[in-house]
LUMBAZA-141443 format. One record per atom (N, C-alpha, C, O): residue in one letter; atom name; z, y, x. Coordinates in nm, 2 decimals, always signed. Atoms other than C-alpha are relative to their C-alpha. Layout:
# LUMBAZA-141443
code,site,up,north,east
a,CA,Z,Y,X
...
***
This chain:
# LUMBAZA-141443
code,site,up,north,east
x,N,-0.11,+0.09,-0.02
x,CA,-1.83,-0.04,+1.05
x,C,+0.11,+0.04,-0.09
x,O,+0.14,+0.16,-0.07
x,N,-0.08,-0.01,+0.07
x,CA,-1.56,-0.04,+0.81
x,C,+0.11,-0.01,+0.10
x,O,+0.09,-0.09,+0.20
x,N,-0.12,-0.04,-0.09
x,CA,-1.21,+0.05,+0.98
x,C,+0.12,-0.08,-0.09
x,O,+0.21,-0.13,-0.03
x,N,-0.10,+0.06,+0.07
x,CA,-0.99,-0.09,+0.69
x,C,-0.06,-0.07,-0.08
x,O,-0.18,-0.08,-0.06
x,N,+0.02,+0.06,+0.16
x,CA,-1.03,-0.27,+0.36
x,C,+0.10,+0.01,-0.10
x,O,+0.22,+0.02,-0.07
x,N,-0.09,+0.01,+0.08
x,CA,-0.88,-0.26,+0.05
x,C,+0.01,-0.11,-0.11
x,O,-0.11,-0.15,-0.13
x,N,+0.00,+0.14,+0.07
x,CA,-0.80,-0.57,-0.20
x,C,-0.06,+0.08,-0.12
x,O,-0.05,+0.19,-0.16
x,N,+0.05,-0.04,+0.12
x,CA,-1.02,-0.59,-0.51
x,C,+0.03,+0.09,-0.07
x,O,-0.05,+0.19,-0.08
x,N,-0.09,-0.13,+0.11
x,CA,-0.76,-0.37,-0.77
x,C,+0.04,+0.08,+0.08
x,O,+0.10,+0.18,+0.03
x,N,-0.05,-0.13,-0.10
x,CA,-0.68,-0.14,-0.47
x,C,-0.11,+0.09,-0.03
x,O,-0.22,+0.06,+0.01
x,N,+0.11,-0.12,-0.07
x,CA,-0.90,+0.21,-0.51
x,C,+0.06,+0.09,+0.11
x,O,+0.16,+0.09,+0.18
x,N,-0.05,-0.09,-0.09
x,CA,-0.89,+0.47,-0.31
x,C,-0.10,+0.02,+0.19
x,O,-0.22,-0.01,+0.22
x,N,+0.08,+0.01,-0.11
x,CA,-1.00,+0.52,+0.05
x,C,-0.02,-0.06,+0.10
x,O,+0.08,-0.09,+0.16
x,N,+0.02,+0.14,-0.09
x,CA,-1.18,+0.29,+0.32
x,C,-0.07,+0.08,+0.11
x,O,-0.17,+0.14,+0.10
x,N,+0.11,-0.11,-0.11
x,CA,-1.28,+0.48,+0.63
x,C,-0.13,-0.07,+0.05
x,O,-0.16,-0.17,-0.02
x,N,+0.11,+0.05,-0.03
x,CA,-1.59,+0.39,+0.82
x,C,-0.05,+0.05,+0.11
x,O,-0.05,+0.17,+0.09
x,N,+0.07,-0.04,-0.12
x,CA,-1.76,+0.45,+1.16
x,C,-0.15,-0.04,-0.01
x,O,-0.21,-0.14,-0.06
x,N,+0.18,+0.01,-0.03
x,CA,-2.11,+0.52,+1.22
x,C,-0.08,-0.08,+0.14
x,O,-0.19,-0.13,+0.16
x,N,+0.06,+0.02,-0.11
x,CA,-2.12,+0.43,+1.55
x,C,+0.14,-0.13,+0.03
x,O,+0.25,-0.14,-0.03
x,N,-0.12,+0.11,-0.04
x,CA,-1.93,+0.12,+1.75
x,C,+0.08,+0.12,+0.09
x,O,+0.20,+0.10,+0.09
x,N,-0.07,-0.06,-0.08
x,CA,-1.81,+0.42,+1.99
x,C,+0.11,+0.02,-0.06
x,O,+0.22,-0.01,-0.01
x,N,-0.12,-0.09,+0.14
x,CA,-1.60,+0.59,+1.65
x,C,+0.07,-0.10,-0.05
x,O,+0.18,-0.06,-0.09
x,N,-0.08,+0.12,+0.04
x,CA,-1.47,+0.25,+1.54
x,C,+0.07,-0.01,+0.10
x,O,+0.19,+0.00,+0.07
x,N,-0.08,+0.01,-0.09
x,CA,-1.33,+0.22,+1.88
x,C,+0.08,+0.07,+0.01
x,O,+0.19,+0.01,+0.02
x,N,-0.08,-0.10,-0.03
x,CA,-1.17,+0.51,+1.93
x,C,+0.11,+0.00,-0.14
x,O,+0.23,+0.01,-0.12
x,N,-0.08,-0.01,+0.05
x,CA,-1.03,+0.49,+1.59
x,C,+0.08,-0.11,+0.02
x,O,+0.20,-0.09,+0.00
x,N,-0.07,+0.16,-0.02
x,CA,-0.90,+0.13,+1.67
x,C,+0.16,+0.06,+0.09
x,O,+0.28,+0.04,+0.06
x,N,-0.05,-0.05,-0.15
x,CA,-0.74,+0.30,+2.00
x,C,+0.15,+0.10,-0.15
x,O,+0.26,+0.05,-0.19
x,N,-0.06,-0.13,+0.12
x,CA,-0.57,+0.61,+1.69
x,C,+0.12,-0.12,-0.03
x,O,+0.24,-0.12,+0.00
x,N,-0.12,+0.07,+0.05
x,CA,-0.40,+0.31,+1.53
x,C,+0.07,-0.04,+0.08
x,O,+0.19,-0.02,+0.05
x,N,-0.09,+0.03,-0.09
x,CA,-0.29,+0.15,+1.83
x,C,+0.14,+0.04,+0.03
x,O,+0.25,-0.01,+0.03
x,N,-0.11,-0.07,-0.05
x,CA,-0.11,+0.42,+1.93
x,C,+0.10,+0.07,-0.10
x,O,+0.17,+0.16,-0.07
x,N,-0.08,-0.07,+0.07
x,CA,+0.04,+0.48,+1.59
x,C,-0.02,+0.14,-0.07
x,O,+0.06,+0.19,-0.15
x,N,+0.08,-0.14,+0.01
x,CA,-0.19,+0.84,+1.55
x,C,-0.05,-0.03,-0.15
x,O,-0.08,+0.08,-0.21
x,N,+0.04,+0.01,+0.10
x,CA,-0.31,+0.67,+1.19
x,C,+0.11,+0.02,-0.08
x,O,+0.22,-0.01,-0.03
x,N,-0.08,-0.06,+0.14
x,CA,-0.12,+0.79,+0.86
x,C,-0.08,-0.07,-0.11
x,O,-0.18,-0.01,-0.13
x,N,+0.03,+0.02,+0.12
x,CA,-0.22,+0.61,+0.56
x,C,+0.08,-0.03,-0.13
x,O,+0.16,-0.13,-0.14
x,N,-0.12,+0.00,+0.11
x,CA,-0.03,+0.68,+0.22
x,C,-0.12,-0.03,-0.11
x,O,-0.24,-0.01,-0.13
x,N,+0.04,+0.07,+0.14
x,CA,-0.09,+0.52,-0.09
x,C,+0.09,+0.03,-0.13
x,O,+0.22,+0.03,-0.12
x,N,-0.12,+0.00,+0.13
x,CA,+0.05,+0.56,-0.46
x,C,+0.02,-0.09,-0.05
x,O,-0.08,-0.14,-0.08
x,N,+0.00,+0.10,+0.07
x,CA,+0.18,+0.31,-0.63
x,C,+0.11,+0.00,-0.10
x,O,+0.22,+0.07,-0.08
x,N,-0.09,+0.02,+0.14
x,CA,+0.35,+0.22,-0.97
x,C,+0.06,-0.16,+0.03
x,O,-0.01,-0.26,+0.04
x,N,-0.10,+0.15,-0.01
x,CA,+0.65,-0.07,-0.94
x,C,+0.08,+0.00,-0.13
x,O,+0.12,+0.09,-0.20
x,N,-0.09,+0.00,+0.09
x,CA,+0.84,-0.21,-1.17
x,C,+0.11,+0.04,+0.05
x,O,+0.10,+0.07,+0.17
x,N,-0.15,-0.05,+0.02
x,CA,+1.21,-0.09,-1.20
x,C,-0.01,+0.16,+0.06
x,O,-0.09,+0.24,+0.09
x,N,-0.02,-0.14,-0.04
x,CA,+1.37,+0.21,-1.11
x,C,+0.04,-0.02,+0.13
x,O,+0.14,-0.09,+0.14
x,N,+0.00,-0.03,-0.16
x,CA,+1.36,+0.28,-0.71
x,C,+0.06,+0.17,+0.00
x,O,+0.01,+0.27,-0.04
x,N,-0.03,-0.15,+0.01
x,CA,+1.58,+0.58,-0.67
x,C,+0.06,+0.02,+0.11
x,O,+0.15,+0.10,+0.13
x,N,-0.07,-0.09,-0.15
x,CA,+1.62,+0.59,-0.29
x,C,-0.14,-0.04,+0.06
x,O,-0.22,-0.12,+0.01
x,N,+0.07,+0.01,-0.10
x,CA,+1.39,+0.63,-0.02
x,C,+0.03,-0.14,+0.14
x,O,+0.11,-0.14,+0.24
x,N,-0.02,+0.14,-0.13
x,CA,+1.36,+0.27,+0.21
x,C,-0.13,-0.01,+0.09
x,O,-0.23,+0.06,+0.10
x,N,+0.07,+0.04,-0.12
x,CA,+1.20,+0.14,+0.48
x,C,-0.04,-0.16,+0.01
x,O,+0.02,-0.23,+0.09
x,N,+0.05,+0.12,-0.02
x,CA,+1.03,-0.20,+0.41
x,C,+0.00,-0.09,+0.16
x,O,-0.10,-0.07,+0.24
x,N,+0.02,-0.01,-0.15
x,CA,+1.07,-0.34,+0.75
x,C,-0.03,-0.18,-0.01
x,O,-0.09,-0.21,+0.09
x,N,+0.01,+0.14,-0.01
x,CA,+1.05,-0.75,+0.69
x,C,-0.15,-0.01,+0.07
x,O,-0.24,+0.06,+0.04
x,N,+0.13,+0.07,-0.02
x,CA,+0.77,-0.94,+0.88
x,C,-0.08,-0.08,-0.03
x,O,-0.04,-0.20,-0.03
x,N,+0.08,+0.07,+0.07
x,CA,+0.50,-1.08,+0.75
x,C,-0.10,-0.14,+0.05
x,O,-0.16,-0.16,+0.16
x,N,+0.10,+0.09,-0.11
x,CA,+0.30,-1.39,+0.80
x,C,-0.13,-0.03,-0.11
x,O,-0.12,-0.07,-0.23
x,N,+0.11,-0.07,+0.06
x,CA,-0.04,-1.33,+0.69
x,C,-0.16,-0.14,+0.02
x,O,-0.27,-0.14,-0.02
x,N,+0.10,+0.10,-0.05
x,CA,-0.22,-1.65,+0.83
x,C,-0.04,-0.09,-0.08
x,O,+0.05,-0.16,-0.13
x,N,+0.09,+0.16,+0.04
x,CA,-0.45,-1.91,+0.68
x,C,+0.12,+0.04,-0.14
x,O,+0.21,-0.04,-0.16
x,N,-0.01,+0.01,+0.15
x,CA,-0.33,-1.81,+0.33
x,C,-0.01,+0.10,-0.09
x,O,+0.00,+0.21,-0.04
x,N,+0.05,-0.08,+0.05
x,CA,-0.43,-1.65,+0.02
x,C,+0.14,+0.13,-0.02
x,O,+0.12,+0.25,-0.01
x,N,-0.08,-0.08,+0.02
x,CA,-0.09,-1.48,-0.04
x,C,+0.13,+0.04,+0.13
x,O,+0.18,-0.03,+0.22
x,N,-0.05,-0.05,-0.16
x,CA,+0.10,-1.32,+0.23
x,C,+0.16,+0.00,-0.03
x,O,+0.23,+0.05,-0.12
x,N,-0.16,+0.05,+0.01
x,CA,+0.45,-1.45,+0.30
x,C,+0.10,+0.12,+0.07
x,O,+0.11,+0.14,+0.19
x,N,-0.11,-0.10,-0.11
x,CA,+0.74,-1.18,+0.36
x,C,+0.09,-0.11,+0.08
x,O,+0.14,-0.21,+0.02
x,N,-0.13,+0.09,-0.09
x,CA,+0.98,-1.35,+0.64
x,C,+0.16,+0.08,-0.03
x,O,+0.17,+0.20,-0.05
x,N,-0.15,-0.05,+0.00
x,CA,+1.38,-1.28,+0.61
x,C,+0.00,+0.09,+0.17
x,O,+0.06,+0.20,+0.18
x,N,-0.02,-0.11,-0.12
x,CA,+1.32,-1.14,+1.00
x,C,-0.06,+0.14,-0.01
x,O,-0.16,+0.17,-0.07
x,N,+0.10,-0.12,-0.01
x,CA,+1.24,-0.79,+1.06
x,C,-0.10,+0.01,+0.07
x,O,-0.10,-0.06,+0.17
x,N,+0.14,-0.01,-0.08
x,CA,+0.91,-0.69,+1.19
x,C,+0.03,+0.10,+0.14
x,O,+0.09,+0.20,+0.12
x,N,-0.05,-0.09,-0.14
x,CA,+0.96,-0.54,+1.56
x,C,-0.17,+0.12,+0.04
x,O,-0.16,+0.21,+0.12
x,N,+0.08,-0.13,+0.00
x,CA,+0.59,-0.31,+1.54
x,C,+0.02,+0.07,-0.14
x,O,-0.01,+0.01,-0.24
x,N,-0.03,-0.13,+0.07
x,CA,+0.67,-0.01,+1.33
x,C,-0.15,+0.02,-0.07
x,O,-0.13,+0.00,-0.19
x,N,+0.12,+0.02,+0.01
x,CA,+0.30,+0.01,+1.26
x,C,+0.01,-0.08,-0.09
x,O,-0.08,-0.05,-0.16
x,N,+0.06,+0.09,+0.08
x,CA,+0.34,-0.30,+1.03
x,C,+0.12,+0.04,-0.11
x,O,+0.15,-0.05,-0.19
x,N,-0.12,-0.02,+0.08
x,CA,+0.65,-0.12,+0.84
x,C,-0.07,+0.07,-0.11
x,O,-0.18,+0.13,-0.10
x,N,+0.08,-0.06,+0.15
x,CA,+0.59,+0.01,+0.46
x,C,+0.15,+0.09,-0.02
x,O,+0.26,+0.05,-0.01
x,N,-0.06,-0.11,+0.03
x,CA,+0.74,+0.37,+0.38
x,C,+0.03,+0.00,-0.08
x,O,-0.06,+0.06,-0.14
x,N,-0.01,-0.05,+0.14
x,CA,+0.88,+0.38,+0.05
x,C,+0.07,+0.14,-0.04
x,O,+0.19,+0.16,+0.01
x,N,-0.03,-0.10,+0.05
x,CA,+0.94,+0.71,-0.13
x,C,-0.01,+0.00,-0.19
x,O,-0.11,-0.03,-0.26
x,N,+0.04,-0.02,+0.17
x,CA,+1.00,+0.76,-0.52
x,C,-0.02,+0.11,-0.01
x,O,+0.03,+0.20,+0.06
x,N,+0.05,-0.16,+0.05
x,CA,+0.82,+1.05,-0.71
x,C,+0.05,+0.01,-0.13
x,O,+0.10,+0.11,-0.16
x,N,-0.06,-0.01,+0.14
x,CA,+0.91,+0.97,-1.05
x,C,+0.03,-0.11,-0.05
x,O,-0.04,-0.21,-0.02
x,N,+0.00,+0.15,+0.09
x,CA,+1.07,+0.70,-1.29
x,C,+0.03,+0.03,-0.14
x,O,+0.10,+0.12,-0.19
x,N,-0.01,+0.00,+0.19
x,CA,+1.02,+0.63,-1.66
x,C,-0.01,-0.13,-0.06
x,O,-0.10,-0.21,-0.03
x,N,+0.03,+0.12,+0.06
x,CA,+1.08,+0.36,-1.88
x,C,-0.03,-0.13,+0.05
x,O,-0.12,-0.21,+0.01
x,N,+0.02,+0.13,-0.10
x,CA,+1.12,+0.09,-1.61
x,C,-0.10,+0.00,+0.11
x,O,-0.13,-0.10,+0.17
x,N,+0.10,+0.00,-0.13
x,CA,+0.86,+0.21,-1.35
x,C,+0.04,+0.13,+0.08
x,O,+0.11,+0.23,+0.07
x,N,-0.02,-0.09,-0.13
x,CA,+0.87,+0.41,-1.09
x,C,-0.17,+0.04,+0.11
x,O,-0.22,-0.05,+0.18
x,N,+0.09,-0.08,-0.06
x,CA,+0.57,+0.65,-0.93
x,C,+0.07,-0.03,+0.16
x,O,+0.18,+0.02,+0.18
x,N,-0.04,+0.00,-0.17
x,CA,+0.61,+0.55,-0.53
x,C,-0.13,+0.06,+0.07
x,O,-0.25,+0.04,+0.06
x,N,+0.12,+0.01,-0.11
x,CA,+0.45,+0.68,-0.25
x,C,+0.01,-0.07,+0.14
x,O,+0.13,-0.09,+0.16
x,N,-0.01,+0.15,-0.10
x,CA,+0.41,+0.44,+0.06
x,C,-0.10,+0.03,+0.11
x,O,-0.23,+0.04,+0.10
x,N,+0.12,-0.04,-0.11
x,CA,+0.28,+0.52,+0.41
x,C,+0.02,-0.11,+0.06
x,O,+0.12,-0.17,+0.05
x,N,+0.01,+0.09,-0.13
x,CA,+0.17,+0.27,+0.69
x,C,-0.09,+0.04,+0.09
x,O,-0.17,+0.13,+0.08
x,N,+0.08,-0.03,-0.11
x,CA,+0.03,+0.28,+0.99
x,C,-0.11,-0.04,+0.02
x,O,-0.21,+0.03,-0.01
x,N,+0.08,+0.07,+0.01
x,CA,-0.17,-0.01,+1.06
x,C,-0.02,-0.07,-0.09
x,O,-0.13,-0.12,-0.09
x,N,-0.01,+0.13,+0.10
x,CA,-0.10,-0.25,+0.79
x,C,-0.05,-0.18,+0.02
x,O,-0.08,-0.23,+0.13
x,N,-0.01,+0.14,-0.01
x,CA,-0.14,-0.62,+0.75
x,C,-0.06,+0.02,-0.16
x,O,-0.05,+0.10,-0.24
x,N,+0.02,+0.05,+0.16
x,CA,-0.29,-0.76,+0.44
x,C,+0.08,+0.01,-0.08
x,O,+0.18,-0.03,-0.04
x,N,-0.15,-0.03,+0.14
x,CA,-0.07,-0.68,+0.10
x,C,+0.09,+0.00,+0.00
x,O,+0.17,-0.06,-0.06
x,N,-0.12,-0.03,-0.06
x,CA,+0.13,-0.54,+0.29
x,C,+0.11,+0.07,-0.05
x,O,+0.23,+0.05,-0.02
x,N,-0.09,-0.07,+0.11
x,CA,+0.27,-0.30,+0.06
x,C,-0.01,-0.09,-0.15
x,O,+0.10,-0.07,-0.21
x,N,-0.01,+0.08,+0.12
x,CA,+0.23,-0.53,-0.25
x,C,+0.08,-0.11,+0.02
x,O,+0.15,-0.16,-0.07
x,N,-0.14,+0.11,-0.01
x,CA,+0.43,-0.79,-0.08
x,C,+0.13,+0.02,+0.03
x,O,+0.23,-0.05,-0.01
x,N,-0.16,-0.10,+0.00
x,CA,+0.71,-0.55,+0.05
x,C,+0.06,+0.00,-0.11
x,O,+0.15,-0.08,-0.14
x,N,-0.10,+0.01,+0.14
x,CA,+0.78,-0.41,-0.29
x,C,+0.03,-0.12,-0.07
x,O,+0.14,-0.10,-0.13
x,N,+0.03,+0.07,+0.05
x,CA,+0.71,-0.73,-0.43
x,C,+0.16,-0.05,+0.05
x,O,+0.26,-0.05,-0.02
x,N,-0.16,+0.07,-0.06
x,CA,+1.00,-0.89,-0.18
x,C,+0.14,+0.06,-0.05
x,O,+0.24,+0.01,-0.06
x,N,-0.13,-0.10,+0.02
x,CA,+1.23,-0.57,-0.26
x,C,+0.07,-0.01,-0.13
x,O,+0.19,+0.00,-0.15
x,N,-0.03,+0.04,+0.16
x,CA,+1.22,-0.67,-0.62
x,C,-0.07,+0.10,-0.09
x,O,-0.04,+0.09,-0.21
x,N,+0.10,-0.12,+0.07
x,CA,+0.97,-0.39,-0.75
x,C,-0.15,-0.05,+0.02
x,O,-0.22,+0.02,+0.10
x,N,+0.17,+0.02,-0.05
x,CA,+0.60,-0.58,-0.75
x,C,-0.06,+0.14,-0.07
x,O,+0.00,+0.23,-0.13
x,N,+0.02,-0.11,+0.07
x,CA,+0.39,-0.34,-0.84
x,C,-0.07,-0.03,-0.16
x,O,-0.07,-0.15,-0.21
x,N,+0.04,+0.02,+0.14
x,CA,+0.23,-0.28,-1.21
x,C,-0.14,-0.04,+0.01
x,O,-0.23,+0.02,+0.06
x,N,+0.14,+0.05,+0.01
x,CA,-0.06,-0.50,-1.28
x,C,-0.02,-0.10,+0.10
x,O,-0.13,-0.15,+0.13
x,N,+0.08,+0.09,-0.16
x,CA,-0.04,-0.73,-0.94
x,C,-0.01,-0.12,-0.05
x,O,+0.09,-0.17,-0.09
x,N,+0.00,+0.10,+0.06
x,CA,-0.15,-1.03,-1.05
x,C,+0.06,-0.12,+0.09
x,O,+0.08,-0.23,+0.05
x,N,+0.00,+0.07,-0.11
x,CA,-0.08,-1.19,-0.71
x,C,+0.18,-0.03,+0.02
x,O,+0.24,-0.14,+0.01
x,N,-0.14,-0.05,-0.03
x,CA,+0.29,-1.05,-0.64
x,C,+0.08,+0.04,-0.13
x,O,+0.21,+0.04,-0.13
x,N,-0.09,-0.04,+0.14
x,CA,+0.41,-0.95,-1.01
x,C,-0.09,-0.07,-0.14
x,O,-0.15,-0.18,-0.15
x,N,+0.01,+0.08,+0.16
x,CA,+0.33,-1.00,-1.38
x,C,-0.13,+0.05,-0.02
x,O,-0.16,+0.04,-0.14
x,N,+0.11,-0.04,+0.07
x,CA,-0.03,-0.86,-1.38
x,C,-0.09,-0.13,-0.06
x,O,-0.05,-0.24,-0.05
x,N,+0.07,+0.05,+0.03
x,CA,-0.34,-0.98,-1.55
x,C,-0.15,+0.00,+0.12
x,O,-0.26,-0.06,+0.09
x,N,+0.11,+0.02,-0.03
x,CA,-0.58,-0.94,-1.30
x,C,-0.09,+0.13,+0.01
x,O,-0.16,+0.16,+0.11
x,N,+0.11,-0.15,+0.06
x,CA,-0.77,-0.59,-1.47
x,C,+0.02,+0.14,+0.05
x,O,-0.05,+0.24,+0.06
x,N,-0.01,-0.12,-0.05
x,CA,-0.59,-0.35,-1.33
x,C,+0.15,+0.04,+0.11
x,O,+0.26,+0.05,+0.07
x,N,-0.11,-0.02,-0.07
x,CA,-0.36,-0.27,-1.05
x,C,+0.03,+0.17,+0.06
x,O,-0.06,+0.25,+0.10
x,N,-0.04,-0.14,+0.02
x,CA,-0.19,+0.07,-1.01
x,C,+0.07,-0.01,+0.14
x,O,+0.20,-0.03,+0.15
x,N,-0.02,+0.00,-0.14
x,CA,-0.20,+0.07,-0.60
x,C,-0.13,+0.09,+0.06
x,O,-0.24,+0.05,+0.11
x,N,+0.11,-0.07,-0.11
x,CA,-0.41,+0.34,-0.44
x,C,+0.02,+0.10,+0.12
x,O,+0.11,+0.18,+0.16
x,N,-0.01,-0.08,-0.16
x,CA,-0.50,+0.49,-0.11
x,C,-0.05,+0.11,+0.01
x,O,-0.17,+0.12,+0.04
x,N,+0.02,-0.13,+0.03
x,CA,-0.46,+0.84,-0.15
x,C,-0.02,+0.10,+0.15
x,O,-0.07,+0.21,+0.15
x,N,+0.07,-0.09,-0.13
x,CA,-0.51,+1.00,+0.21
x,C,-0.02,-0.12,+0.12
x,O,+0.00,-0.24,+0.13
x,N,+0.02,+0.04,-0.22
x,CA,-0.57,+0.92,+0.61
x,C,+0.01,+0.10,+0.03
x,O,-0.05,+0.20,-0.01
x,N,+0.01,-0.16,-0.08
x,CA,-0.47,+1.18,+0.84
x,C,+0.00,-0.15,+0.14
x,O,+0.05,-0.27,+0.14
x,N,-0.04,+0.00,-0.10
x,CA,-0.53,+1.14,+1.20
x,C,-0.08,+0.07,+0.07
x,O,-0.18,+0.13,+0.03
x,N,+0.07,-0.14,-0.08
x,CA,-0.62,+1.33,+1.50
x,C,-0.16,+0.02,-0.05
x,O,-0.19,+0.14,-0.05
x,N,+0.15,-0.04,-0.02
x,CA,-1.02,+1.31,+1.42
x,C,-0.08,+0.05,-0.15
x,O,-0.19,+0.10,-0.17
x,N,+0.05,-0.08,+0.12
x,CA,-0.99,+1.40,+1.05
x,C,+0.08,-0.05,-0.04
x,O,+0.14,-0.14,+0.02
x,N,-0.06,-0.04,+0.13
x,CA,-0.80,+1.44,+0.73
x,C,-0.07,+0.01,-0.11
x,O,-0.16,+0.09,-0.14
x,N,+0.09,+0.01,+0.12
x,CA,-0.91,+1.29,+0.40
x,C,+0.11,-0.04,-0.11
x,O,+0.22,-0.09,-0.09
x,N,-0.13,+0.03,+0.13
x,CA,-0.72,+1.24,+0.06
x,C,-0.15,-0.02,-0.11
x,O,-0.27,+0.00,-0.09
x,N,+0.07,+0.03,+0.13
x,CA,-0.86,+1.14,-0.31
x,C,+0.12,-0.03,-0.13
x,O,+0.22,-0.10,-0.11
x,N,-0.08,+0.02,+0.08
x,CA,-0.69,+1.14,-0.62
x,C,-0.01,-0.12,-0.07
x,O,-0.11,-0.17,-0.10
x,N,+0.02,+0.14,+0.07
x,CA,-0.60,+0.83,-0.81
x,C,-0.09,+0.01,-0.10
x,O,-0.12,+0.12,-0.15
x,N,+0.04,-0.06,+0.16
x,CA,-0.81,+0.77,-1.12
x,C,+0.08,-0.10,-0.12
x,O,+0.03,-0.17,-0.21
x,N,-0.14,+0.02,+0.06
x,CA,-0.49,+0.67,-1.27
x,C,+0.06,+0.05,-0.04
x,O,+0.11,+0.07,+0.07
x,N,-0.14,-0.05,+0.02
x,CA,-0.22,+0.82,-1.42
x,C,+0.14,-0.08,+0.01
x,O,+0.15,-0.20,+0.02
x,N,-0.15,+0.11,+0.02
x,CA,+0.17,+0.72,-1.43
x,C,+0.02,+0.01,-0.11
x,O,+0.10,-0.08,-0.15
x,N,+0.01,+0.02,+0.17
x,CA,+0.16,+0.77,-1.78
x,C,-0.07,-0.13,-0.02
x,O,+0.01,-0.22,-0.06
x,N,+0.07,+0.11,+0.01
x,CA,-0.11,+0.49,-1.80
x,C,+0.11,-0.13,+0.05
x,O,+0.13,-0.24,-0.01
x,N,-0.03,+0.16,-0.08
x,CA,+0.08,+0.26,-1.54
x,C,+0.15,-0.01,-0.16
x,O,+0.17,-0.12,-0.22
x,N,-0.18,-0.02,+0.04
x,CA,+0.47,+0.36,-1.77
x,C,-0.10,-0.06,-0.16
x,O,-0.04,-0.15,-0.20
x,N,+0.12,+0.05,+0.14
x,CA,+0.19,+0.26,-2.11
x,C,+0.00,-0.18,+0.07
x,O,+0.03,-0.28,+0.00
x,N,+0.02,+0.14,+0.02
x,CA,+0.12,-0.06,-1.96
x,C,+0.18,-0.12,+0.02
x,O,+0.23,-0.23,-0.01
x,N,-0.16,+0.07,+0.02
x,CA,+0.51,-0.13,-1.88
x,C,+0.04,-0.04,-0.08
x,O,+0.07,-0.16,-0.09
x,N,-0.07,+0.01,+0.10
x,CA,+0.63,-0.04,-2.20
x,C,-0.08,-0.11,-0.12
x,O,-0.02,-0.16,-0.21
x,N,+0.09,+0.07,+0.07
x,CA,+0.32,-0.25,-2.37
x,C,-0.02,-0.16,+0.06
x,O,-0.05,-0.26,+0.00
x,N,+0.03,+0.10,+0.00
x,CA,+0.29,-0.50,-2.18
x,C,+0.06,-0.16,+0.00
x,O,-0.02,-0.25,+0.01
***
């Protein structure tokens, strides 16, 4: 059973249960907020503070997911932003959620004014490549990470080129 998904150009990590017992229990993990999932992502502009994406989203019967001007009242559906580095109009972020919502972080930044690089949905991409990945899960029943197979050189190359 797959526990998450991620959108086509998303890599990175998709957990999975062997059993319906381990799906449940993880279901129960997120519930209560016990899921960590952080992601890296490359945005346009320069982001040089740490925010708190908090708008609510409406996610229904459509292909692209609408941020609302209200805030979202579960915490769980909030996107972490952190900058790591900016060069030449992009910005290295990292971005935790809990449980998430569908592009939910692509439509955050996207609302903030930073889509990310390559989104074809939320910003100026083509389609080929989106520089959004899901670099760990921590919660109580394990701890997993994977490195992009990206660079921010690549993503700050397709800025300045593209």
């Amino acid at each position: 059973v797959l526990l998450s998904r991620l959108d086509r150009l998303t890599t990175g990590l998709v957990p999975v249960a062997f059993t319906a017992a381990a799906a449940e229990a993880y279901g129960h993990m997120e519930e209560e907020g016990e899921v960590s999932k952080t992601y890296l992502a490359v945005a346009h502009g320069e982001v040089l503070d740490c925010f708190m994406a908090d708008n609510a989203l409406d996610t229904a019967d459509r292909r692209k997911t609408r941020v609302l001007a209200r805030r979202v009242i579960d915490s769980l559906r909030m996107t972490d932003v952190e900058p790591l580095e900016t060069q030449s109009g992009a910005t290295l972020l990292r971005c935790r959620i809990g449980k998430g919502a569908r592009h939910q972080i692509r439509a955050h930044l996207a609302y903030s004014g930073h889509p990310l690089v390559g989104d074809p949905l939320y910003g100026y991409g083509d389609g080929e490549k989106l520089f959004l990945h899901c670099d760990s899960i921590d919660c109580p029943a394990f701890t997993v990470s994977l490195d992009a197979p990206w660079t921010f050189d690549e993503a700050v190359l397709e800025v300045v080129t593209g």
